[in-house]
C-alpha positions, -999 to 999 in steps of 0.1 A, spaced: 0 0 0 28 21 6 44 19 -31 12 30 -38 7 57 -21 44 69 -28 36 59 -68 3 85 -66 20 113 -56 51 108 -77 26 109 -110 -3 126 -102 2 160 -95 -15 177 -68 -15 148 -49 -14 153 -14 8 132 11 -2 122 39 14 139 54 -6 173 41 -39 154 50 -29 157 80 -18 196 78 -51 204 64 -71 185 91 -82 210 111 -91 234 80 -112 203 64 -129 203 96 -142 234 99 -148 240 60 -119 263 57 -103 249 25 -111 265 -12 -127 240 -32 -92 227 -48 -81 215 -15 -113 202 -3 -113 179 -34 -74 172 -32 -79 166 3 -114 144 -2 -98 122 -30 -65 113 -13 -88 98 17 -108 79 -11 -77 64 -19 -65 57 19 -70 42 44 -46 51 69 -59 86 64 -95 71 65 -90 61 99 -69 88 110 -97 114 100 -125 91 119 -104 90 154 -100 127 149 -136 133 143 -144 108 171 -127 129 196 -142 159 188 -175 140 198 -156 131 229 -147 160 234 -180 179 233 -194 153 247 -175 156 282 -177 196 277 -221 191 280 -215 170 311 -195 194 328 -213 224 319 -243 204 340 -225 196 371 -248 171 398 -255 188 429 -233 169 455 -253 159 485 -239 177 516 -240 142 538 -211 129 513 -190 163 515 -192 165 550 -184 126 552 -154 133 526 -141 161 549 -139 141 577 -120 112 563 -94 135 553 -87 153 586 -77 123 602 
């Protein structure tokens, strides 16, 4: 796969390396590339996979991410039996 890879950006100009994918990720992500790059960038992860899964985890953490962010913005009330029974603990 890697001859491959190495082979399509040898002949086919304006292909991107990995390696740019990977520059342009955050760009891609929040629709800041012209339209060149956006195709550039969308037909070298047609034609891999390591950037296929690369671009999923990232995506997948952003989820995460915002996901945790909600939760916190919502804190629990903590009942003030368990503080108090905390504090205690630790003073001894």
């Amino acid at each position: 796969m890697l001859v491959i890879r190495r082979l399509m950006t040898r002949y086919m100009p304006g292909m991107l390396t990995c390696q740019q994918v990977d520059s342009f990720l955050y760009d891609f992500h929040e629709g800041n590339l012209s339209f060149a790059q956006n195709i550039k960038f969308k037909f070298h992860l047609s034609m891999c996979r390591d950037c296929q899964a690369y671009v999923a985890g990232y995506k997948q953490t952003i989820q995460n991410i915002k996901a945790g962010a909600a939760i916190e913005q919502h804190p629990q009330k903590i009942p003030e039996d368990l503080v108090q029974a905390i504090l205690k603990s630790t003073k001894r």
